[in-house]
PDB file as gemmi writes it, atoms N, CA and C in Angstrom:
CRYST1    1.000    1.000    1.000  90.00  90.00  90.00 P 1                      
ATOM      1  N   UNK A   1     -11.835 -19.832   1.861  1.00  0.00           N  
ATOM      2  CA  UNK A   1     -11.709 -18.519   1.263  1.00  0.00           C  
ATOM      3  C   UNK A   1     -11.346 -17.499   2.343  1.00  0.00           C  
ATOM      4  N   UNK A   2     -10.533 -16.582   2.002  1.00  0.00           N  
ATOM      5  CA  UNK A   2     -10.438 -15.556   2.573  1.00  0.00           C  
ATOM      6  C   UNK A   2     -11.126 -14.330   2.597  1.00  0.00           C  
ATOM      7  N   UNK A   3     -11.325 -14.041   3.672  1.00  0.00           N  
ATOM      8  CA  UNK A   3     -11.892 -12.600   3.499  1.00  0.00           C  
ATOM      9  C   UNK A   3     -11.551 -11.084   3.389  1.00  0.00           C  
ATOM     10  N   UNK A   4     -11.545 -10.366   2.662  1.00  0.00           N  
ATOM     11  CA  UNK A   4     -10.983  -9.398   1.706  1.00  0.00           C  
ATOM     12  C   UNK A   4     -11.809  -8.205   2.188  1.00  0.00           C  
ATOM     13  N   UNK A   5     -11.130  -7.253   3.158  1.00  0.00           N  
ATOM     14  CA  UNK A   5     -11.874  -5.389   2.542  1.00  0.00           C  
ATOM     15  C   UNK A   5     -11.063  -4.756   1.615  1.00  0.00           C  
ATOM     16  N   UNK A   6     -11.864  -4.079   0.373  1.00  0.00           N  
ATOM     17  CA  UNK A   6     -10.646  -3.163   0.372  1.00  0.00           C  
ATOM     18  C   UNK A   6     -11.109  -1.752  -0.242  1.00  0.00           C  
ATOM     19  N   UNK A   7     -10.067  -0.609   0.844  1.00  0.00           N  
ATOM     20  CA  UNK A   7     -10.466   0.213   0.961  1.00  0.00           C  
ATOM     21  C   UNK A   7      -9.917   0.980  -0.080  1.00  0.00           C  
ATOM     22  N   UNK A   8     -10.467   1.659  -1.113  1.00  0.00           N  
ATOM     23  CA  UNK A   8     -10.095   2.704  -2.357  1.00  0.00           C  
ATOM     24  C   UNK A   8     -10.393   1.467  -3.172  1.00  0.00           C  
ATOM     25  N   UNK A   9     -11.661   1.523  -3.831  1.00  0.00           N  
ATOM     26  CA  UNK A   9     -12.600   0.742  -4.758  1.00  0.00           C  
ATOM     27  C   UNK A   9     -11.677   0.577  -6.020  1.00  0.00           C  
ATOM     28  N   UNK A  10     -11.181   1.370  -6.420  1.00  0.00           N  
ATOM     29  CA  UNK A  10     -10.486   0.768  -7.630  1.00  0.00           C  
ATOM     30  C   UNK A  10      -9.248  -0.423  -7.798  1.00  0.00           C  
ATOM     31  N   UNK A  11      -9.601  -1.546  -6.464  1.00  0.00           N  
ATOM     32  CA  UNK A  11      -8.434  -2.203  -6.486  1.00  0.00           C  
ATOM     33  C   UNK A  11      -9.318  -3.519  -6.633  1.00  0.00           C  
ATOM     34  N   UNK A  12     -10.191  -3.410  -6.273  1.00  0.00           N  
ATOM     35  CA  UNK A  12     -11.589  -4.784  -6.961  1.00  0.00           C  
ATOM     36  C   UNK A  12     -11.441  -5.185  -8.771  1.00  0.00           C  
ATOM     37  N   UNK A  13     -11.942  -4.110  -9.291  1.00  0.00           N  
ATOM     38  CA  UNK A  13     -11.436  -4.167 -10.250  1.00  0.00           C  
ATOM     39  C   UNK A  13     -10.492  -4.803 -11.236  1.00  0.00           C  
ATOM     40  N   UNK A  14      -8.957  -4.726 -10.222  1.00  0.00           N  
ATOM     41  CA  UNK A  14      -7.816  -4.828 -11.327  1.00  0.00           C  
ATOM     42  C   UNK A  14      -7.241  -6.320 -11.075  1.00  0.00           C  
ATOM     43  N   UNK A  15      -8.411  -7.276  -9.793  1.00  0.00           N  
ATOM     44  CA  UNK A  15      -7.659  -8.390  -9.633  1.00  0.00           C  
ATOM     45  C   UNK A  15      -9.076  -9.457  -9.642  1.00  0.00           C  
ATOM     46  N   UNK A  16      -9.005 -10.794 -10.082  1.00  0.00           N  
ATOM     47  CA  UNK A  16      -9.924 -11.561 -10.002  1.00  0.00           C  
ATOM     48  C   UNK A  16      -9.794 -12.441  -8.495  1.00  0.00           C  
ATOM     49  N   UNK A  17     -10.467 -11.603  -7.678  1.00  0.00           N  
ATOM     50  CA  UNK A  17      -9.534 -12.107  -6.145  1.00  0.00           C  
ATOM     51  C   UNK A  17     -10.281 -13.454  -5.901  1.00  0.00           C  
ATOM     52  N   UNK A  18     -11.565 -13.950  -6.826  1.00  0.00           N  
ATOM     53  CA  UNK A  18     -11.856 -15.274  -6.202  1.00  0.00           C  
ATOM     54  C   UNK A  18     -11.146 -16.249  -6.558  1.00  0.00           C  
ATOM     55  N   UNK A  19     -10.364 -15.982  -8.037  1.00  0.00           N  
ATOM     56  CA  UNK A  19      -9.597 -17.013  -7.795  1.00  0.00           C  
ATOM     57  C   UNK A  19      -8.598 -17.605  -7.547  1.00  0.00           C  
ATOM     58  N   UNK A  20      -8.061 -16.366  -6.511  1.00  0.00           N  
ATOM     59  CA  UNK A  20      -7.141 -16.160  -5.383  1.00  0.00           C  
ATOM     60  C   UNK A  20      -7.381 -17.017  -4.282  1.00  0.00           C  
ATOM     61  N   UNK A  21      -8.717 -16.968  -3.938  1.00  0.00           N  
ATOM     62  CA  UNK A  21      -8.955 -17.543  -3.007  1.00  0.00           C  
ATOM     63  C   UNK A  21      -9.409 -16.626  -1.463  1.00  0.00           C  
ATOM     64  N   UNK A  22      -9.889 -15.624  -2.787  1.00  0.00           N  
ATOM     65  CA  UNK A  22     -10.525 -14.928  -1.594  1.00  0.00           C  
ATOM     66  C   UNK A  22     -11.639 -14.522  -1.723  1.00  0.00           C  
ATOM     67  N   UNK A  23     -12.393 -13.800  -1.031  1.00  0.00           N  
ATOM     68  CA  UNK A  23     -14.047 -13.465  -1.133  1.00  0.00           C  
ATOM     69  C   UNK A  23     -13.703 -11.663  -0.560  1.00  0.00           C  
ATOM     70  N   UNK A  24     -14.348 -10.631  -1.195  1.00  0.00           N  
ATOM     71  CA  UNK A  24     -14.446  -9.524  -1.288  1.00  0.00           C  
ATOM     72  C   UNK A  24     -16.025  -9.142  -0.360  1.00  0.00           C  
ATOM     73  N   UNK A  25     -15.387  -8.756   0.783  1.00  0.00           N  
ATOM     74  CA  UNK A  25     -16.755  -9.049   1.741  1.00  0.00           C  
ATOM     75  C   UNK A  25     -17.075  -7.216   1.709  1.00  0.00           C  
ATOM     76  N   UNK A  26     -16.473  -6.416   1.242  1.00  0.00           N  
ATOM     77  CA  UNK A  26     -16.481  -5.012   1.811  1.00  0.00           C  
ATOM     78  C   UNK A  26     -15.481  -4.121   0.823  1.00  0.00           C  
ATOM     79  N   UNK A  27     -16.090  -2.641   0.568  1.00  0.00           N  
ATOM     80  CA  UNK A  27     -15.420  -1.512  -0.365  1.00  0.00           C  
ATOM     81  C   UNK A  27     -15.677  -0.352   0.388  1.00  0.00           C  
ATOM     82  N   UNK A  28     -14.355   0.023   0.821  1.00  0.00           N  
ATOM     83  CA  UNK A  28     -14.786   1.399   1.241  1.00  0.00           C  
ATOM     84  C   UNK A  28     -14.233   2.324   0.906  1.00  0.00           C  
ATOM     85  N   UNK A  29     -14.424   3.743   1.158  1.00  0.00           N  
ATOM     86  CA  UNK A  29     -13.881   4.659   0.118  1.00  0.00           C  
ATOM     87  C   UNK A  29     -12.786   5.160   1.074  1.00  0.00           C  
ATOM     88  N   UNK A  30     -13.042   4.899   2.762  1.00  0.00           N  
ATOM     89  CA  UNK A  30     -11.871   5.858   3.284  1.00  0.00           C  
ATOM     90  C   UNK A  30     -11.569   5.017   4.873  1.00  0.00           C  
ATOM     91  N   UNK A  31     -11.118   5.696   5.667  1.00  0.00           N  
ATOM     92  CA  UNK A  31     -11.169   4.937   6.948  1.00  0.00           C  
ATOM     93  C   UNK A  31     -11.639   4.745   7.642  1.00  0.00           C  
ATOM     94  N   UNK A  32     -12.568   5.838   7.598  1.00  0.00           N  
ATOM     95  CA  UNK A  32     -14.084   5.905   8.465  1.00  0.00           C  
ATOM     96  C   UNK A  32     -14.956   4.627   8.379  1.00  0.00           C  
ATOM     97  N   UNK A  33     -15.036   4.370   7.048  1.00  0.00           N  
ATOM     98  CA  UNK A  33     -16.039   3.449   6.288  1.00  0.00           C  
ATOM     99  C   UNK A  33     -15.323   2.305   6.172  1.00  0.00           C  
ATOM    100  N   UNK A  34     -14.152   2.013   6.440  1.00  0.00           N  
ATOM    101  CA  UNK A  34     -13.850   0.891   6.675  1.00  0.00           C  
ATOM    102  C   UNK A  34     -13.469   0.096   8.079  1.00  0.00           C  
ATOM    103  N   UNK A  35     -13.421   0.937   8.758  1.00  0.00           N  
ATOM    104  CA  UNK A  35     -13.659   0.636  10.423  1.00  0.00           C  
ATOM    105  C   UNK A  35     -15.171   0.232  10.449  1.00  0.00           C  
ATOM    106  N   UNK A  36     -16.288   1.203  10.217  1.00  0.00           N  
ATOM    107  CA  UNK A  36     -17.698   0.132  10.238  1.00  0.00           C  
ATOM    108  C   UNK A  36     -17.250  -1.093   9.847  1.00  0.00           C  
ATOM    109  N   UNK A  37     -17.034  -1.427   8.696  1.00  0.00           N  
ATOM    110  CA  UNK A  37     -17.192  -2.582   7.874  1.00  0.00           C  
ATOM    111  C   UNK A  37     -16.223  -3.416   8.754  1.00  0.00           C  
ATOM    112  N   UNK A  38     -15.244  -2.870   8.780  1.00  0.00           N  
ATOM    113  CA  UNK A  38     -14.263  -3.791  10.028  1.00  0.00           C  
ATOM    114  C   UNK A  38     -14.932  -4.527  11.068  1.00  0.00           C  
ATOM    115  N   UNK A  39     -15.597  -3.767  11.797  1.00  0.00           N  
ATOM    116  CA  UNK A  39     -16.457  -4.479  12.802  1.00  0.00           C  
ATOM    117  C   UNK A  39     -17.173  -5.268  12.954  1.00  0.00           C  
ATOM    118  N   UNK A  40     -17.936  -4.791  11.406  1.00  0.00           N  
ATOM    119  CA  UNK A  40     -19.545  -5.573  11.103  1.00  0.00           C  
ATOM    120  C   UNK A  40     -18.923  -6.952  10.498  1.00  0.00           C  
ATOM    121  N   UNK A  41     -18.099  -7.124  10.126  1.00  0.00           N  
ATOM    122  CA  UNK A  41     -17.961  -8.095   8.850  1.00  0.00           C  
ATOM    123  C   UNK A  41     -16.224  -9.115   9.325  1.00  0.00           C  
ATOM    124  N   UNK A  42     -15.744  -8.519  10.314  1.00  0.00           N  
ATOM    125  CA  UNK A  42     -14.299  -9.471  10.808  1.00  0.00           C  
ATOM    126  C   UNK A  42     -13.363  -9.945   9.602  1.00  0.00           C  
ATOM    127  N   UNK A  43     -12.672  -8.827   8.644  1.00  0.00           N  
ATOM    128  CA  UNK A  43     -11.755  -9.294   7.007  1.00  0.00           C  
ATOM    129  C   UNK A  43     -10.984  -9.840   7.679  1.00  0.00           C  
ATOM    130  N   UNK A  44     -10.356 -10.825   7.136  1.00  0.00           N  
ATOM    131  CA  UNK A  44      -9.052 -11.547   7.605  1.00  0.00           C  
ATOM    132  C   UNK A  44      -8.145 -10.658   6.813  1.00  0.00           C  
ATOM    133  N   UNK A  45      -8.082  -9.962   6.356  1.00  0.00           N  
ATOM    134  CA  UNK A  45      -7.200  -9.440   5.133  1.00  0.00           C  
ATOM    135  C   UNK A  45      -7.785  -7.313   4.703  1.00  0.00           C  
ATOM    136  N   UNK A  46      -7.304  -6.936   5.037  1.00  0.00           N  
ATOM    137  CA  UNK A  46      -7.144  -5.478   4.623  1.00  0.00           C  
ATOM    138  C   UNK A  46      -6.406  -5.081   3.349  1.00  0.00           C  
ATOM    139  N   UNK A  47      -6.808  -4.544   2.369  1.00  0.00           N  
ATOM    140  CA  UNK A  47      -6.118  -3.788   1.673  1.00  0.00           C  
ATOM    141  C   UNK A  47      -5.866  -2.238   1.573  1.00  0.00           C  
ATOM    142  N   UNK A  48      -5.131  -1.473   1.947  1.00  0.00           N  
ATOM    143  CA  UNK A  48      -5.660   0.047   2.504  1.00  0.00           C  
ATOM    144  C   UNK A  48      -5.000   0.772   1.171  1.00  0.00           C  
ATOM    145  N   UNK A  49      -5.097   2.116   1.046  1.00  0.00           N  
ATOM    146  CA  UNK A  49      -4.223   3.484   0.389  1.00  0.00           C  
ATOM    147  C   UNK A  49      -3.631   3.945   2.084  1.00  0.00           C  
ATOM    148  N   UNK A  50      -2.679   4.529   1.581  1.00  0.00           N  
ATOM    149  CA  UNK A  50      -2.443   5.983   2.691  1.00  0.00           C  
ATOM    150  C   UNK A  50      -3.065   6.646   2.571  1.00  0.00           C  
ATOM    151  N   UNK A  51      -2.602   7.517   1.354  1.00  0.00           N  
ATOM    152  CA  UNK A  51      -3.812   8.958   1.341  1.00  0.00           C  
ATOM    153  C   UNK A  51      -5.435   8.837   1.257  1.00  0.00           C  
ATOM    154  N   UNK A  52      -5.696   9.108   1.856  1.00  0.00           N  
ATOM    155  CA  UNK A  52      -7.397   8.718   1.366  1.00  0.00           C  
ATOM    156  C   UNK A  52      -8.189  10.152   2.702  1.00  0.00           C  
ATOM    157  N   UNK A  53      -9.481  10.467   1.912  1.00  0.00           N  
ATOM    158  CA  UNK A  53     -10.474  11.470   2.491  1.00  0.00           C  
ATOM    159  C   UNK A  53     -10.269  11.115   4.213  1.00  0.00           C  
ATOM    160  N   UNK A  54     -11.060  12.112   4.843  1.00  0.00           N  
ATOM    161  CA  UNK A  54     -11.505  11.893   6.698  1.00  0.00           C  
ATOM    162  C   UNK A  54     -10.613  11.275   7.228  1.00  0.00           C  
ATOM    163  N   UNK A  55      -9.936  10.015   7.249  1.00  0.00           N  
ATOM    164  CA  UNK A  55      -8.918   9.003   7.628  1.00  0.00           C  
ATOM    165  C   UNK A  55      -8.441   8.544   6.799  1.00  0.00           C  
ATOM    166  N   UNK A  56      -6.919   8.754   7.157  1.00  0.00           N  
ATOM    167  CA  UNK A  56      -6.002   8.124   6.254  1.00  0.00           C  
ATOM    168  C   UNK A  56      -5.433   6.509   6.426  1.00  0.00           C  
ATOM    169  N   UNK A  57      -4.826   5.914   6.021  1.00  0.00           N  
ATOM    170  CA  UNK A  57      -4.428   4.600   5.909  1.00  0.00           C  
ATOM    171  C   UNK A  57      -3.407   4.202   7.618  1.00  0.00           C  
ATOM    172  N   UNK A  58      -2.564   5.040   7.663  1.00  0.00           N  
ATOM    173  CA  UNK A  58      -2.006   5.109   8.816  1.00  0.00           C  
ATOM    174  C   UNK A  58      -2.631   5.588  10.164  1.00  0.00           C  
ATOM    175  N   UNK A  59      -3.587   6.368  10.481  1.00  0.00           N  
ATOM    176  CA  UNK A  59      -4.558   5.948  11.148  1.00  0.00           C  
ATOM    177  C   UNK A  59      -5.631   4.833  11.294  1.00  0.00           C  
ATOM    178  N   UNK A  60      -6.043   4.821  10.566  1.00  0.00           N  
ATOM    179  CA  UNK A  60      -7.134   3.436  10.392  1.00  0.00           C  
ATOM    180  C   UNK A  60      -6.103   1.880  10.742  1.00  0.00           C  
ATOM    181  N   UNK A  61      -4.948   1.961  10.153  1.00  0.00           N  
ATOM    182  CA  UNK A  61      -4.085   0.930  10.943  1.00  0.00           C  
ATOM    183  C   UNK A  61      -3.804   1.534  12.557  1.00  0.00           C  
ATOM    184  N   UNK A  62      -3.678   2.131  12.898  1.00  0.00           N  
ATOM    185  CA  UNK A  62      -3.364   2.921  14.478  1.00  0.00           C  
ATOM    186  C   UNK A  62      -4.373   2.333  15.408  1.00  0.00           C  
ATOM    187  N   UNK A  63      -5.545   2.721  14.698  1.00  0.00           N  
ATOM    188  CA  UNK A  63      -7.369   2.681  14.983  1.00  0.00           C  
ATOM    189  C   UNK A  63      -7.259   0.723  15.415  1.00  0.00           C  
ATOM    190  N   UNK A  64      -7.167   0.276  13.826  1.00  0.00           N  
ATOM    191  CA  UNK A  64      -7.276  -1.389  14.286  1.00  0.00           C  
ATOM    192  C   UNK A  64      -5.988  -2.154  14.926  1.00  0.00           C  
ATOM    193  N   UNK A  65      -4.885  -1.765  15.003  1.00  0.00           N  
ATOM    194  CA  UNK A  65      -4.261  -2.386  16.167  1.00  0.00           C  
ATOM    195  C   UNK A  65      -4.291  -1.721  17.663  1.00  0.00           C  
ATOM    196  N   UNK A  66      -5.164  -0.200  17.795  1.00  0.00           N  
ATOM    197  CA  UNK A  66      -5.670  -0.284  19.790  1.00  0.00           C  
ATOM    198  C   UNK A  66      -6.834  -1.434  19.673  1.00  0.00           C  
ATOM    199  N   UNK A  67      -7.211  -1.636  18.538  1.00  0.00           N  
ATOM    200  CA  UNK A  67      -8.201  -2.552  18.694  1.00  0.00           C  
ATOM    201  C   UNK A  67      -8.133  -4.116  18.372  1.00  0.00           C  
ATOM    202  N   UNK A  68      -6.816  -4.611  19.005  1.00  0.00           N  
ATOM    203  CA  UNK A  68      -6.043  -5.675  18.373  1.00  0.00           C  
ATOM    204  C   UNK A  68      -6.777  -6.061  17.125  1.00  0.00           C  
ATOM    205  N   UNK A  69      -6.911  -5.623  15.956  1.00  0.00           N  
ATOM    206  CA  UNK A  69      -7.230  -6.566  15.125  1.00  0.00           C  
ATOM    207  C   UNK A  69      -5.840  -7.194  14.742  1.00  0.00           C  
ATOM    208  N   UNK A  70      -6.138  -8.099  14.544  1.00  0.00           N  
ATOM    209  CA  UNK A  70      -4.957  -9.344  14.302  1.00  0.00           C  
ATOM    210  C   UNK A  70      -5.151 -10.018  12.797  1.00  0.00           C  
ATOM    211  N   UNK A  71      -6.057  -9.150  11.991  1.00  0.00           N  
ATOM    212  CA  UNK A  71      -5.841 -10.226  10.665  1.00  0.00           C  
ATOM    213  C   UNK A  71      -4.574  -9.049  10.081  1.00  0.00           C  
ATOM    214  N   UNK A  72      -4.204  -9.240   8.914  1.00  0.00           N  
ATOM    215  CA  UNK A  72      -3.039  -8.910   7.523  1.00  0.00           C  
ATOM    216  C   UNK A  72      -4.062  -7.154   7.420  1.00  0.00           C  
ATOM    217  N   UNK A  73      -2.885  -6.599   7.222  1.00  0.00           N  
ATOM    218  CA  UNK A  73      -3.310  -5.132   6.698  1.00  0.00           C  
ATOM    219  C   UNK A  73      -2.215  -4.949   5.990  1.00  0.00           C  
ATOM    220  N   UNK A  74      -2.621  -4.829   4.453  1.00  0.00           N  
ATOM    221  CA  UNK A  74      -1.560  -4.787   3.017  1.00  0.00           C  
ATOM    222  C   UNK A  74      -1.828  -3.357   3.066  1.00  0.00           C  
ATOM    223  N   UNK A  75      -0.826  -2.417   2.957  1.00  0.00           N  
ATOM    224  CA  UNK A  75      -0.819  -1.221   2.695  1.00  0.00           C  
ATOM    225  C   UNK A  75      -0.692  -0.628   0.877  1.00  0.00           C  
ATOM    226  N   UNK A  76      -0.488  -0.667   0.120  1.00  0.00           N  
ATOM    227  CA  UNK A  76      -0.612  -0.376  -1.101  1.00  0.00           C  
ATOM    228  C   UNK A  76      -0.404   1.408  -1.476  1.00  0.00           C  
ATOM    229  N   UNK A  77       0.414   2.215  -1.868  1.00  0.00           N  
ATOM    230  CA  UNK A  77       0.339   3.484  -2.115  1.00  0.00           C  
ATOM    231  C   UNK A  77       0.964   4.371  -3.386  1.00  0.00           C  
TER     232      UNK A  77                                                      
END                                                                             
């Protein structure tokens, strides 16, 4: 299974991601809150918005590649 954040909660919802083959480890509402969760939890897989509250989508990608993260960041907008 893969591991799944995804940030702007209403995207859990509209897909049955387990039987995708993935596992939904983390929901966050913005970029702030998904950098914690980034850290704490290692997603192989990002789902972001652009626009979103405090940090936007294009920062929070900025944020995790100085911080090589190296898994998939799906942008969605």
């Amino acid at each position: 299974m893969h591991r799944v954040l995804i940030v702007r909660m209403y995207l859990r919802d509209i897909i049955r991601w387990e039987s995708y083959g993935f596992t939904v480890i983390g929901l966050a509402r913005d970029g702030e809150e998904a950098l914690e969760i980034v850290h704490r939890e290692q997603p192989d897989v990002i789902l972001t918005d652009i626009s979103m509250p405090r940090m936007n989508g294009i920062e929070l990608i900025a944020h995790l590649r100085r911080e090589n993260y190296d898994g998939v960041i799906d942008v969605l907008s």
